[in-house]
mmCIF file of the N, C-alpha and C atoms, coordinates in Angstrom:
data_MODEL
# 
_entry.id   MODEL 
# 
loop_
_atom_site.group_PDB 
_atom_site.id 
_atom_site.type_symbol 
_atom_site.label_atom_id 
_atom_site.label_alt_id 
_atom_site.label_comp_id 
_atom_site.label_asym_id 
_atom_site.label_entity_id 
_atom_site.label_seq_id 
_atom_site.pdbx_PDB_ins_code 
_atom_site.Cartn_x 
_atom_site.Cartn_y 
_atom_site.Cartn_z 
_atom_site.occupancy 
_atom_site.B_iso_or_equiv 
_atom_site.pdbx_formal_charge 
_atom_site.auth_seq_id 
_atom_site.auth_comp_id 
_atom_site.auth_asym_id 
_atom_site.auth_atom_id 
_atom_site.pdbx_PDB_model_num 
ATOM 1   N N  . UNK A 1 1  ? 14.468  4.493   1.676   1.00 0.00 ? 1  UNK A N  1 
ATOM 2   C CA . UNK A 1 1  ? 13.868  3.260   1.246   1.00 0.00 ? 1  UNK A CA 1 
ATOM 3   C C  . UNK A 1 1  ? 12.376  3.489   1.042   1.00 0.00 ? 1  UNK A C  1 
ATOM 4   N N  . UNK A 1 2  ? 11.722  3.036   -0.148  1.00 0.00 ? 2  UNK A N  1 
ATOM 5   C CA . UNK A 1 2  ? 10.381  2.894   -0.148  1.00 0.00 ? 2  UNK A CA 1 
ATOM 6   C C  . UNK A 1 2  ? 10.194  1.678   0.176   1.00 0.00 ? 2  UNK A C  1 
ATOM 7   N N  . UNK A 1 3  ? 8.776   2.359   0.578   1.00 0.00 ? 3  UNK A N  1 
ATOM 8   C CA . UNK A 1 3  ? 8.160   0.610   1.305   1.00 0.00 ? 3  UNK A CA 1 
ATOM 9   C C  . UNK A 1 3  ? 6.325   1.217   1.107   1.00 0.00 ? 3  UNK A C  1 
ATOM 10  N N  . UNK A 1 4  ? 5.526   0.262   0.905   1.00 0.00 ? 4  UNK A N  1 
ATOM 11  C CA . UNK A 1 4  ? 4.061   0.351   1.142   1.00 0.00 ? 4  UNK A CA 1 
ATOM 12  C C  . UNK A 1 4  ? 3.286   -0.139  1.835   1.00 0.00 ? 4  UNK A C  1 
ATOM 13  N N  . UNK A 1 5  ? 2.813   1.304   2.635   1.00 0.00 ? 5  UNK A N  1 
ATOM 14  C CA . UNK A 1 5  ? 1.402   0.313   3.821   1.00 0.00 ? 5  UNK A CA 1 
ATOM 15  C C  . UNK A 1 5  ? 0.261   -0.084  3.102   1.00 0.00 ? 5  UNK A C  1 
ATOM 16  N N  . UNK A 1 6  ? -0.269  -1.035  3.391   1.00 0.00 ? 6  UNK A N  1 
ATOM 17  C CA . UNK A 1 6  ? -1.216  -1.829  2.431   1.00 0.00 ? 6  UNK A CA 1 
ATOM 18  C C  . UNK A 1 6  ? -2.343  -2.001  3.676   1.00 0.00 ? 6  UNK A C  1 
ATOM 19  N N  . UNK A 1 7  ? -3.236  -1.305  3.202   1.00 0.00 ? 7  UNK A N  1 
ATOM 20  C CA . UNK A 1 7  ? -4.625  -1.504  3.621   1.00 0.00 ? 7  UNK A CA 1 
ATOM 21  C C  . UNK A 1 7  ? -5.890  -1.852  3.130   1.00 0.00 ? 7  UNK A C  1 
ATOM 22  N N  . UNK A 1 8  ? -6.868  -2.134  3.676   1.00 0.00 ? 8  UNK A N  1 
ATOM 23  C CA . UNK A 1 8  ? -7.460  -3.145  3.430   1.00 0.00 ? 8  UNK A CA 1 
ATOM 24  C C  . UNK A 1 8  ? -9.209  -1.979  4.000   1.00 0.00 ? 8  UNK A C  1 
ATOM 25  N N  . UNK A 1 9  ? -10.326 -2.123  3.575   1.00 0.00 ? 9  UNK A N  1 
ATOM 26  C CA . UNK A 1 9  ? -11.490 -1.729  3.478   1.00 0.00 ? 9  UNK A CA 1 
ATOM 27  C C  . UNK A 1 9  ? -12.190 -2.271  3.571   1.00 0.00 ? 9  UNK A C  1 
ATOM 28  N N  . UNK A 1 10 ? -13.118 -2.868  4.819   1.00 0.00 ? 10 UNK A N  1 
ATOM 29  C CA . UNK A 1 10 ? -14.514 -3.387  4.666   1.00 0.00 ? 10 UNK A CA 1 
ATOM 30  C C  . UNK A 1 10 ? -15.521 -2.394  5.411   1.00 0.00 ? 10 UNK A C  1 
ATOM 31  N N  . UNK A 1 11 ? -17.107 -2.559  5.654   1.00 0.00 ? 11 UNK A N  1 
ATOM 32  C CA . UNK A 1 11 ? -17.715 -1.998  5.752   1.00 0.00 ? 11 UNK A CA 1 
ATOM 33  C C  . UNK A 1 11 ? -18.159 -1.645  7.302   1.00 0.00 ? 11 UNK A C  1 
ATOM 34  N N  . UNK A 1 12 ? -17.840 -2.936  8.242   1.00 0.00 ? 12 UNK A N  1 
ATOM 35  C CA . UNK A 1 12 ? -17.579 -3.033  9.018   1.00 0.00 ? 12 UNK A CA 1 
ATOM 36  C C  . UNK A 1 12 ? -16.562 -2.435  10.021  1.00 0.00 ? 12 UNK A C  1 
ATOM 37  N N  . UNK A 1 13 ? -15.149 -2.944  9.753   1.00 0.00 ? 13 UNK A N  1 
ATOM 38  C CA . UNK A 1 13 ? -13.655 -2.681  10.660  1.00 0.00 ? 13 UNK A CA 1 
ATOM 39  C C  . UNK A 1 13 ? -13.212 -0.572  9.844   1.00 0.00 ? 13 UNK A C  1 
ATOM 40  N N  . UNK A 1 14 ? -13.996 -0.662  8.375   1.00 0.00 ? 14 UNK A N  1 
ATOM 41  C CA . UNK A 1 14 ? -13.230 0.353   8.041   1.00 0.00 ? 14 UNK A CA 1 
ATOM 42  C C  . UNK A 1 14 ? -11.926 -0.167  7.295   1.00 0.00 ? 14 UNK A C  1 
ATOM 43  N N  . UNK A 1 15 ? -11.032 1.207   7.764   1.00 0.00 ? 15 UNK A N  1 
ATOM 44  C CA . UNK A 1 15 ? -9.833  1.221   6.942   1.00 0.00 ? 15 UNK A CA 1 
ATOM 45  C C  . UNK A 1 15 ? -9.132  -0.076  7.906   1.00 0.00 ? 15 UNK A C  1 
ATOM 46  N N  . UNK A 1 16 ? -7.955  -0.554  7.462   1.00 0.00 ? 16 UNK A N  1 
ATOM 47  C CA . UNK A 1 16 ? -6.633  -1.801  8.803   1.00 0.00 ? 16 UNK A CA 1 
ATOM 48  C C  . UNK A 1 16 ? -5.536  -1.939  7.974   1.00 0.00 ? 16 UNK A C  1 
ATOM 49  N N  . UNK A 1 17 ? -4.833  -1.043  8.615   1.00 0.00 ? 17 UNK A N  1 
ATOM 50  C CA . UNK A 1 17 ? -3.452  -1.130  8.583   1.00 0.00 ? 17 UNK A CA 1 
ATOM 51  C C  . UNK A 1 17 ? -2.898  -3.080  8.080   1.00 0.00 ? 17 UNK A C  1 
ATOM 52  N N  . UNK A 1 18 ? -2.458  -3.284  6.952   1.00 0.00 ? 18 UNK A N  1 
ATOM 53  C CA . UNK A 1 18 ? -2.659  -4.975  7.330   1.00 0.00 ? 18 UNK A CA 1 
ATOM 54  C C  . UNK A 1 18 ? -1.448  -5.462  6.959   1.00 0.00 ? 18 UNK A C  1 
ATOM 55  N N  . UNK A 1 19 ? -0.849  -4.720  6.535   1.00 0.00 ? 19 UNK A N  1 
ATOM 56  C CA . UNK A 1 19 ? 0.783   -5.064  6.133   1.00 0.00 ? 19 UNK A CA 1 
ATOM 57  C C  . UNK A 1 19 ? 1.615   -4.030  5.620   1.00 0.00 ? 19 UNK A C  1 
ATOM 58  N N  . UNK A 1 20 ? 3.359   -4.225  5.370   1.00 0.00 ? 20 UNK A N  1 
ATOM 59  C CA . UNK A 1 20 ? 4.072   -3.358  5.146   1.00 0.00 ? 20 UNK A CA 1 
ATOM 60  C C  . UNK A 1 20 ? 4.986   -3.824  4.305   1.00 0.00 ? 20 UNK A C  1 
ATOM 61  N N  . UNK A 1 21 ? 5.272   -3.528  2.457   1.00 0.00 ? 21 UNK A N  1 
ATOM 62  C CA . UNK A 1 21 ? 5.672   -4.435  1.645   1.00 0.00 ? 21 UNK A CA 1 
ATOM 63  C C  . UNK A 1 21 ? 6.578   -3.431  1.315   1.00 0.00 ? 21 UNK A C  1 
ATOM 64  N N  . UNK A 1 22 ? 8.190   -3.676  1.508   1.00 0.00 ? 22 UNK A N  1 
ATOM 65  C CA . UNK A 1 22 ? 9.357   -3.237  1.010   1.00 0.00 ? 22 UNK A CA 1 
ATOM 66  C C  . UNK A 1 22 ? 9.748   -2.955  -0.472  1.00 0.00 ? 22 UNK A C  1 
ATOM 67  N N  . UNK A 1 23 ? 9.914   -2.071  -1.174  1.00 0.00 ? 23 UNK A N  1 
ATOM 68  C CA . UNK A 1 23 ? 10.124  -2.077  -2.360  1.00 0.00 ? 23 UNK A CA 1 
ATOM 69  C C  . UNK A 1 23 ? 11.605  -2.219  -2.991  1.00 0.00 ? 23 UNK A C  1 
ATOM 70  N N  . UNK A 1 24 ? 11.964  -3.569  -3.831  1.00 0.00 ? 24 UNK A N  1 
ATOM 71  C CA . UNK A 1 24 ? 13.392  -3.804  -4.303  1.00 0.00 ? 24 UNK A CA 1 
ATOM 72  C C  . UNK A 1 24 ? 13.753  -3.719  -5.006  1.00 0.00 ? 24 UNK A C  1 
ATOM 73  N N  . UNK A 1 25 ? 12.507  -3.713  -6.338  1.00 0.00 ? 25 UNK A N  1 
ATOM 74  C CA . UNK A 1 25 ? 13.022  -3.459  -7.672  1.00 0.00 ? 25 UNK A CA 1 
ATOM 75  C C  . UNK A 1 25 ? 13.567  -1.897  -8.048  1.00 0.00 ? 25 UNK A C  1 
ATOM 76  N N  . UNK A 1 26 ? 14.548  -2.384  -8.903  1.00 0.00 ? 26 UNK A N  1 
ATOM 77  C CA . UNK A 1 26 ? 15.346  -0.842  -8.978  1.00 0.00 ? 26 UNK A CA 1 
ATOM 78  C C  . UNK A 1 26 ? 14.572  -0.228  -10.592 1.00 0.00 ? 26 UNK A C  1 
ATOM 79  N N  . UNK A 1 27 ? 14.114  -1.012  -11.629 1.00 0.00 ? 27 UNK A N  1 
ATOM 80  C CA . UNK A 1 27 ? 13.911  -0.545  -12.512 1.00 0.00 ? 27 UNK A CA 1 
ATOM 81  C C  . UNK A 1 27 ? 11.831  0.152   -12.078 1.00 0.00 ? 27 UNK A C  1 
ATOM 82  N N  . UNK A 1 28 ? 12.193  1.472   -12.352 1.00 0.00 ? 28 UNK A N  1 
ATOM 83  C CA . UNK A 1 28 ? 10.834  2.242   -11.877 1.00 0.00 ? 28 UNK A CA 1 
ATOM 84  C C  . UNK A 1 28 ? 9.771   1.933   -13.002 1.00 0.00 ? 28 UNK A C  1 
ATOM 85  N N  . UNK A 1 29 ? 9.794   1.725   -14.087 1.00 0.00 ? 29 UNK A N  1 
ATOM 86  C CA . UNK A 1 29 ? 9.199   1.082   -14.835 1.00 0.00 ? 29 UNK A CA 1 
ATOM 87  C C  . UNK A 1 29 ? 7.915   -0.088  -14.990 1.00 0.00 ? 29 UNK A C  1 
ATOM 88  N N  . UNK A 1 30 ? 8.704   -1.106  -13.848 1.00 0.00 ? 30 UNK A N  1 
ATOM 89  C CA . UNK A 1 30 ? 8.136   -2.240  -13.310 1.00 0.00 ? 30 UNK A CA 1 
ATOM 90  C C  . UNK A 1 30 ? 6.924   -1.887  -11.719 1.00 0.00 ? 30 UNK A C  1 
ATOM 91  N N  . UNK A 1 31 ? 7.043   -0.494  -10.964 1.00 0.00 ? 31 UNK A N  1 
ATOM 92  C CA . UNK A 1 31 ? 6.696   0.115   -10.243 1.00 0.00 ? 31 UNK A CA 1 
ATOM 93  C C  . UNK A 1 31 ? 5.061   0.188   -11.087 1.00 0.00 ? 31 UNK A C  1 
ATOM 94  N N  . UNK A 1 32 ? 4.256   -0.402  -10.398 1.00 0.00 ? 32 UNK A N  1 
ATOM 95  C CA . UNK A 1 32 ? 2.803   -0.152  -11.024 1.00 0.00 ? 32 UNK A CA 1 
ATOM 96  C C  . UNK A 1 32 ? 1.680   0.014   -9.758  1.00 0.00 ? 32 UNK A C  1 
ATOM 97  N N  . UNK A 1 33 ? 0.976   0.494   -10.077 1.00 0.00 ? 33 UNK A N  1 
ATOM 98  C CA . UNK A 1 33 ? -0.511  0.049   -8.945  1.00 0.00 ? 33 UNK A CA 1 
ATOM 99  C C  . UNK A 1 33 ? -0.526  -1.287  -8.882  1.00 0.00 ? 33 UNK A C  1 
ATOM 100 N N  . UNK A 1 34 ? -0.854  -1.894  -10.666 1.00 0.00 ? 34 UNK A N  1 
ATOM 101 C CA . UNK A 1 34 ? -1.214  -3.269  -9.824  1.00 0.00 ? 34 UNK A CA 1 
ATOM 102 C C  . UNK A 1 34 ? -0.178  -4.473  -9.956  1.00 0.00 ? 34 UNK A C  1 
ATOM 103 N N  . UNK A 1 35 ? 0.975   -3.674  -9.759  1.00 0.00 ? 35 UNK A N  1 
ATOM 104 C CA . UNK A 1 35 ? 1.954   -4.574  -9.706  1.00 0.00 ? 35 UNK A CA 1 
ATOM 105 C C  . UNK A 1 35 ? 2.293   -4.356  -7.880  1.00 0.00 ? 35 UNK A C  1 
ATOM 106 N N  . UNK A 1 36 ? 1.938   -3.297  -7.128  1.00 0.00 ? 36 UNK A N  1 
ATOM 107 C CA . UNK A 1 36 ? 1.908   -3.628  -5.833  1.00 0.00 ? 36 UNK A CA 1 
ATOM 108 C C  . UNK A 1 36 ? 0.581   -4.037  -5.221  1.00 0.00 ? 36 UNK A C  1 
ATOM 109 N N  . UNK A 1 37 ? -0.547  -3.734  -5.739  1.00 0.00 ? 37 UNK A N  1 
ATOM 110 C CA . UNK A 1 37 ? -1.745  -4.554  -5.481  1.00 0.00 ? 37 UNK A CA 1 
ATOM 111 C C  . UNK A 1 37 ? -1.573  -6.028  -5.662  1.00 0.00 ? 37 UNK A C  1 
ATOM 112 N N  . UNK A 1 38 ? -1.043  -6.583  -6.569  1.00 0.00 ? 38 UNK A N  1 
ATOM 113 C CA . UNK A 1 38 ? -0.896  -7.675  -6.992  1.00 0.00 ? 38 UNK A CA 1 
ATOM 114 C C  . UNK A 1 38 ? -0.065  -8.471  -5.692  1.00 0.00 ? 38 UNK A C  1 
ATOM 115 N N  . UNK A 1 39 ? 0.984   -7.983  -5.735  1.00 0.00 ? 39 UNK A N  1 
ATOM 116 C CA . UNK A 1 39 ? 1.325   -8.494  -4.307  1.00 0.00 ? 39 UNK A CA 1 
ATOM 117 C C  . UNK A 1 39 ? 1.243   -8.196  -2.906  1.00 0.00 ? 39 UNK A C  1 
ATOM 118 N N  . UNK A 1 40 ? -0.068  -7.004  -2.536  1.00 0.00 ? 40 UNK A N  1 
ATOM 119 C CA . UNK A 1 40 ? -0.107  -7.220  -1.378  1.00 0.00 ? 40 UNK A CA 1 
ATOM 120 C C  . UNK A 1 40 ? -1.132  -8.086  -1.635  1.00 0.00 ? 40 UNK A C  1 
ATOM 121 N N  . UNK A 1 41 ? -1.930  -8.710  -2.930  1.00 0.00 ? 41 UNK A N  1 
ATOM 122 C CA . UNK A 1 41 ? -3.295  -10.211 -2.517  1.00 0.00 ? 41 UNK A CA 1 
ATOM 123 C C  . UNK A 1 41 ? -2.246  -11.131 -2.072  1.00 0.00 ? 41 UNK A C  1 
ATOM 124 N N  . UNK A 1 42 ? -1.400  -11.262 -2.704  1.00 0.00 ? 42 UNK A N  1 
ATOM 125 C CA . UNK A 1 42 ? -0.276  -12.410 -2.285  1.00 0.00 ? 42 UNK A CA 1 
ATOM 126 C C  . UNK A 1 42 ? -0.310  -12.880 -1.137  1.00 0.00 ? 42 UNK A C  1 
ATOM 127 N N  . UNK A 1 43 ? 0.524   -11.462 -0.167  1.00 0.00 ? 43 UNK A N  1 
ATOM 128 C CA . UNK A 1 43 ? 1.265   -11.175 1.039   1.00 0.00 ? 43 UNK A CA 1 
ATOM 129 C C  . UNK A 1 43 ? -0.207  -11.459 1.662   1.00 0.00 ? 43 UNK A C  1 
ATOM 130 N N  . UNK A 1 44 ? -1.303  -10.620 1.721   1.00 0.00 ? 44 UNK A N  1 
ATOM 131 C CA . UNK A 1 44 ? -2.531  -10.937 2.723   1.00 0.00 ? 44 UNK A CA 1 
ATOM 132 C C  . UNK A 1 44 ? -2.960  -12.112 2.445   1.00 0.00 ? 44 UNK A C  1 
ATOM 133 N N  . UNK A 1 45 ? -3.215  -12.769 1.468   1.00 0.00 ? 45 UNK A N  1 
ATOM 134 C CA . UNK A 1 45 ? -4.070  -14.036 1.196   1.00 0.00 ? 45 UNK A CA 1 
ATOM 135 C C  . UNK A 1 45 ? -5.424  -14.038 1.573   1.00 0.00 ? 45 UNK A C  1 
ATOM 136 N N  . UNK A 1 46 ? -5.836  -14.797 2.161   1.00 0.00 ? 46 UNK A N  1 
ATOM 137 C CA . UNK A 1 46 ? -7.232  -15.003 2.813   1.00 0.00 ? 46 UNK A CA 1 
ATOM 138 C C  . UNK A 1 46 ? -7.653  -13.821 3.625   1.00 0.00 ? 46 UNK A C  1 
ATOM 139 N N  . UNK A 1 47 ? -7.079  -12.815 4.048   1.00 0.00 ? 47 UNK A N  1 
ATOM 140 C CA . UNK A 1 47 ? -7.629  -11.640 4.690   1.00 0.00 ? 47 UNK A CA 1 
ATOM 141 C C  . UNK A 1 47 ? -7.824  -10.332 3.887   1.00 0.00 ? 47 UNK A C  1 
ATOM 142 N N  . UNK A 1 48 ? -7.639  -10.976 2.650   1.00 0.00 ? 48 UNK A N  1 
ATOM 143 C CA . UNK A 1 48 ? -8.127  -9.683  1.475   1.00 0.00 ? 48 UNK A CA 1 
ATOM 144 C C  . UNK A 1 48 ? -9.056  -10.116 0.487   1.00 0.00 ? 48 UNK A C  1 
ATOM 145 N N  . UNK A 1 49 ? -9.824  -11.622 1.207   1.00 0.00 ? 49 UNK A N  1 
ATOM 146 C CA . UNK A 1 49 ? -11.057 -11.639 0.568   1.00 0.00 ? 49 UNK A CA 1 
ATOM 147 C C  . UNK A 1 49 ? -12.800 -10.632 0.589   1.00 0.00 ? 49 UNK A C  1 
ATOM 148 N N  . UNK A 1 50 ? -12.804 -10.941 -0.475  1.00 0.00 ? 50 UNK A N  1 
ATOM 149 C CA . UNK A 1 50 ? -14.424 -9.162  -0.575  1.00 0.00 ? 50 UNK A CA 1 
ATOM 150 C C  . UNK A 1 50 ? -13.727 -8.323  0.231   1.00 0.00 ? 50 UNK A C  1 
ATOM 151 N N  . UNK A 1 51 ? -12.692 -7.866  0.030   1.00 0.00 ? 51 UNK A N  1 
ATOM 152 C CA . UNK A 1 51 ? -12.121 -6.257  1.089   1.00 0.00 ? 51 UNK A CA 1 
ATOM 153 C C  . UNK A 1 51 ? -11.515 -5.691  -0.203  1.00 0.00 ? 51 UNK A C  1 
ATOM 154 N N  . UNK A 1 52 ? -11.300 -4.108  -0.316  1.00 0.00 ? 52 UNK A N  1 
ATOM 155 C CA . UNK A 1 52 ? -10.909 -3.175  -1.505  1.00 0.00 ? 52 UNK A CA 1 
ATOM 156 C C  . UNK A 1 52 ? -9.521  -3.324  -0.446  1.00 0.00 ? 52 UNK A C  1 
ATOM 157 N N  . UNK A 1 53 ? -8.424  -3.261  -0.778  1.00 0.00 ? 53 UNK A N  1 
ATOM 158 C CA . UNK A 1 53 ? -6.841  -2.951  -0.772  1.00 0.00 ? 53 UNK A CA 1 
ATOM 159 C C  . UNK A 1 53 ? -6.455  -1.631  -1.066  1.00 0.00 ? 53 UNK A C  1 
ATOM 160 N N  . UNK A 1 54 ? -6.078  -1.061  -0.431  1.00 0.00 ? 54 UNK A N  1 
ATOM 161 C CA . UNK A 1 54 ? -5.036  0.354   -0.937  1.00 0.00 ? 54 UNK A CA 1 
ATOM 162 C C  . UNK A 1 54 ? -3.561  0.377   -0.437  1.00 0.00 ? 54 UNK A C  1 
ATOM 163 N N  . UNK A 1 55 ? -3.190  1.093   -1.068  1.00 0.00 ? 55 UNK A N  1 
ATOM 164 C CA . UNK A 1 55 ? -1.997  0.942   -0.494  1.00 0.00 ? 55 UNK A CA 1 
ATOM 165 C C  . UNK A 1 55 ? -1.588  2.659   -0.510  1.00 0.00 ? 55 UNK A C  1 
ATOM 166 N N  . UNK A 1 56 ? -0.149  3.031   0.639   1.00 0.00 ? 56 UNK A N  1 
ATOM 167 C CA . UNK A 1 56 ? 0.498   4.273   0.778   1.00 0.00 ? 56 UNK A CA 1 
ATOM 168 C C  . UNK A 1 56 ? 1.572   3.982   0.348   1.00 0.00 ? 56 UNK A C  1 
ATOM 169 N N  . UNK A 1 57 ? 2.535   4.641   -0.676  1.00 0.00 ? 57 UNK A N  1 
ATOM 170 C CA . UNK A 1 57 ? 3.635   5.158   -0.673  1.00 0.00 ? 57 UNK A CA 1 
ATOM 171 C C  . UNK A 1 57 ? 4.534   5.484   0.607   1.00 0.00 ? 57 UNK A C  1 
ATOM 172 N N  . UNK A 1 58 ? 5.545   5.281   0.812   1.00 0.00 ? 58 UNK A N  1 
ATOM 173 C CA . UNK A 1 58 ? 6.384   6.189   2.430   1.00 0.00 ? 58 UNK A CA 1 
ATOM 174 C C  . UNK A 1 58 ? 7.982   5.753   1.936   1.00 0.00 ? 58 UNK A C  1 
ATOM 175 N N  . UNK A 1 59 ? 8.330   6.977   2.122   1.00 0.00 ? 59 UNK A N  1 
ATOM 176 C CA . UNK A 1 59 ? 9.789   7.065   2.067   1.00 0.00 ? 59 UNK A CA 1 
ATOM 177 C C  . UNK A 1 59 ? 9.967   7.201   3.713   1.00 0.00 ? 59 UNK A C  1 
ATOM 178 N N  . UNK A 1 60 ? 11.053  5.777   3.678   1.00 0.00 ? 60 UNK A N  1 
ATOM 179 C CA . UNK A 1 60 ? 11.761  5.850   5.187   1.00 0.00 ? 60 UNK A CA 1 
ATOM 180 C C  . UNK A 1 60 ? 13.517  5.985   4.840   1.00 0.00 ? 60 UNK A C  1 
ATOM 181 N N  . UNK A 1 61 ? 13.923  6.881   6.170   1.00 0.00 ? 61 UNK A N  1 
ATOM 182 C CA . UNK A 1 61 ? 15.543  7.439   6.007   1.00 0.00 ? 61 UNK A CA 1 
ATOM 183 C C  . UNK A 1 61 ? 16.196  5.477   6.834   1.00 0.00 ? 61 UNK A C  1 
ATOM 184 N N  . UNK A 1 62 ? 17.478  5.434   6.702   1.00 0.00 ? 62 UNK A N  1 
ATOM 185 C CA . UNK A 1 62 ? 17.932  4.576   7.355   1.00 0.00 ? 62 UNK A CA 1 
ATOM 186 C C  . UNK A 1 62 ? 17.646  3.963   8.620   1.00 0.00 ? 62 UNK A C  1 
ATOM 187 N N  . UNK A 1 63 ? 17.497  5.001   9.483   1.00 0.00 ? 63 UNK A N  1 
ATOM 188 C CA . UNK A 1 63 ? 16.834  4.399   11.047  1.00 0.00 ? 63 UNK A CA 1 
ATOM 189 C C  . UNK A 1 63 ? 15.320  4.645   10.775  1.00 0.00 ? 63 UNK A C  1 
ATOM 190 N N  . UNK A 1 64 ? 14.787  4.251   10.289  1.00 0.00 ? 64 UNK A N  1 
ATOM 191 C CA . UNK A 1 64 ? 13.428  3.537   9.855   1.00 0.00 ? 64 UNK A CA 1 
ATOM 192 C C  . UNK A 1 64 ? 12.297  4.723   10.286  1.00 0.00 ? 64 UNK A C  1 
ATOM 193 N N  . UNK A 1 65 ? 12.681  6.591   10.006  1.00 0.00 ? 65 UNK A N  1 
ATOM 194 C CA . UNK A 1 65 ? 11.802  7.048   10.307  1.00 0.00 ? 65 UNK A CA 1 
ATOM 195 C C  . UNK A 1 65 ? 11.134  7.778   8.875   1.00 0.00 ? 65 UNK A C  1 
ATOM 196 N N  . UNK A 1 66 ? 9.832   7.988   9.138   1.00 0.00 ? 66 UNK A N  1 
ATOM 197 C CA . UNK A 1 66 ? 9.005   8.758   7.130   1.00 0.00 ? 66 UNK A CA 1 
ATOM 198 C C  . UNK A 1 66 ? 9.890   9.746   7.323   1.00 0.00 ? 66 UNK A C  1 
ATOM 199 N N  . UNK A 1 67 ? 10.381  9.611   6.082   1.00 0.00 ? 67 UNK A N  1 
ATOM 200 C CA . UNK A 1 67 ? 10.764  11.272  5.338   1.00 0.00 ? 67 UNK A CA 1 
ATOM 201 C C  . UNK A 1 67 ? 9.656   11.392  4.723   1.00 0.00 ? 67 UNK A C  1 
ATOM 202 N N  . UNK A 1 68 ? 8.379   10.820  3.521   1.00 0.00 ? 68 UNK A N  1 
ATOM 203 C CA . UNK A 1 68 ? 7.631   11.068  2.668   1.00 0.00 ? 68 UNK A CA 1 
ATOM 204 C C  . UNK A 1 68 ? 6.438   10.306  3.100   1.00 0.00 ? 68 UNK A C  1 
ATOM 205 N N  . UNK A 1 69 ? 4.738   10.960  2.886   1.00 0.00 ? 69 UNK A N  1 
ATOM 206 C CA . UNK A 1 69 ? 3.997   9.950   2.480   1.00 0.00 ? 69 UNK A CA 1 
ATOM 207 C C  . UNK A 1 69 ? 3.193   10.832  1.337   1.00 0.00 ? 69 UNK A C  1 
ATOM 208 N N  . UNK A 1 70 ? 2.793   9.608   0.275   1.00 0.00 ? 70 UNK A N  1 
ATOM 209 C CA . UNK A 1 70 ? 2.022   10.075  -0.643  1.00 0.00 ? 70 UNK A CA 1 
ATOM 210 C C  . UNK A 1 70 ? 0.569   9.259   -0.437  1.00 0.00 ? 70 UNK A C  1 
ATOM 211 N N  . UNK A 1 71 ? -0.317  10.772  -0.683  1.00 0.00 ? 71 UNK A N  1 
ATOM 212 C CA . UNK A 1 71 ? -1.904  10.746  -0.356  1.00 0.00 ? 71 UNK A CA 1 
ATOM 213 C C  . UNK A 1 71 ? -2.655  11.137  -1.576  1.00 0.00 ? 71 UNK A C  1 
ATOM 214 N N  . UNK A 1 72 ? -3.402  10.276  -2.437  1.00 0.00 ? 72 UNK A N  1 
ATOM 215 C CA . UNK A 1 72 ? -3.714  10.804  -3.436  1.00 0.00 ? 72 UNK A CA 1 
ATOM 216 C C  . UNK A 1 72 ? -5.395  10.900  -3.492  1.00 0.00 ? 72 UNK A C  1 
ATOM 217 N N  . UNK A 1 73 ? -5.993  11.647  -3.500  1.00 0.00 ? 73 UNK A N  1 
ATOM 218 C CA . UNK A 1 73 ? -7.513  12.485  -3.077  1.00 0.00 ? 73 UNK A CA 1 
ATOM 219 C C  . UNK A 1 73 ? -7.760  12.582  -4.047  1.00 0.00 ? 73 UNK A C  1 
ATOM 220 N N  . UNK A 1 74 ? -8.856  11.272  -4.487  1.00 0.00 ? 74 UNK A N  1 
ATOM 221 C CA . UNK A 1 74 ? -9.836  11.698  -5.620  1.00 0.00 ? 74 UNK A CA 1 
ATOM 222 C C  . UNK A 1 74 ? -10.781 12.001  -5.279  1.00 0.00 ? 74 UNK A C  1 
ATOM 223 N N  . UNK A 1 75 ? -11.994 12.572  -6.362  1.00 0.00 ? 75 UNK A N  1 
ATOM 224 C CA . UNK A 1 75 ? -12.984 13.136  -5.526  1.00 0.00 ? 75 UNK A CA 1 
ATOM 225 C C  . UNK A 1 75 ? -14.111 12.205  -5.175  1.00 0.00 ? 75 UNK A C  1 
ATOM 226 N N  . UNK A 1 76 ? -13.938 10.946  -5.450  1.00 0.00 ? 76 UNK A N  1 
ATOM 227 C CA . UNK A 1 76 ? -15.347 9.943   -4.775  1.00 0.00 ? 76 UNK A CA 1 
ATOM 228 C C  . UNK A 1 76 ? -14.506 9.694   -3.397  1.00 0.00 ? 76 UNK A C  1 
ATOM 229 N N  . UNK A 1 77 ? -13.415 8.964   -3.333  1.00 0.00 ? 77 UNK A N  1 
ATOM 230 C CA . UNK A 1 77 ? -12.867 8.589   -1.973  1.00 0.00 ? 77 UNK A CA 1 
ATOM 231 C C  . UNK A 1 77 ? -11.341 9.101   -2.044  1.00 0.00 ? 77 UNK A C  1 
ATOM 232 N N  . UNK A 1 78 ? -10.686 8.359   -0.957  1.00 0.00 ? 78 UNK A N  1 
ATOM 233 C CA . UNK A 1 78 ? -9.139  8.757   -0.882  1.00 0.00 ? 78 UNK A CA 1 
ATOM 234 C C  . UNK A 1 78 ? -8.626  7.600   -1.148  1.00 0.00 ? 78 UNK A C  1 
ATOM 235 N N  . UNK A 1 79 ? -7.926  7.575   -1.748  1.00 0.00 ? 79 UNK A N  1 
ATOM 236 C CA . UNK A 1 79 ? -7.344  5.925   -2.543  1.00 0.00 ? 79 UNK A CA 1 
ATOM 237 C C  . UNK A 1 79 ? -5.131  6.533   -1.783  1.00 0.00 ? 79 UNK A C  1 
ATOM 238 N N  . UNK A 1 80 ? -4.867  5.295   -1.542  1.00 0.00 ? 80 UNK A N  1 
ATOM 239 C CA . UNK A 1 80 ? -3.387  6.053   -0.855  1.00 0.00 ? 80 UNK A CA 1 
ATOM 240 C C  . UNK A 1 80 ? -3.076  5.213   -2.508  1.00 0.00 ? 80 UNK A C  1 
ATOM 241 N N  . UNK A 1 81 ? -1.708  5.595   -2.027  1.00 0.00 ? 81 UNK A N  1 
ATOM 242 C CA . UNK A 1 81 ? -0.584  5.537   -3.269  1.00 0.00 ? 81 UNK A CA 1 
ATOM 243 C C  . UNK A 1 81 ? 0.718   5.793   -2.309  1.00 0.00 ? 81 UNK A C  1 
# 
């Protein structure tokens, strides 16, 4: 199962773990950045105001442990995916 940790950036707290958004759609197509950005503003609401959002990729097996995470390292910062 994919699913995305969605984090959140201020200058203050840093990086925060701030939610965990299940992925259902089957057509990969519809799979975008800001089609999961888009809904973790949703899912956080008011706690993703003036904060940058990122999100991780993670493949979990049935009993809910990572098989996968994707880390994508650009060279100004680390942005997850």
């Amino acid at each position: 199962m994919l699913v995305y940790e969605l984090y959140t950036f201020d200058p203050i707290n840093g990086y925060e773990l701030t939610g965990v958004l299940p992925e259902r759609r089957k057509n990969p197509k519809r799979m975008t950045e800001d089609s999961v950005l888009g809904w973790g503003r949703i899912l956080l609401g008011g706690n993703a105001n003036n904060k940058s959002i990122y999100f991780k990729k993670v493949t979990l097996d049935n009993d809910g442990r990572i098989l996968w995470v994707n880390l994508d390292i650009n060279s100004n910062t680390i942005t997850f995916q």
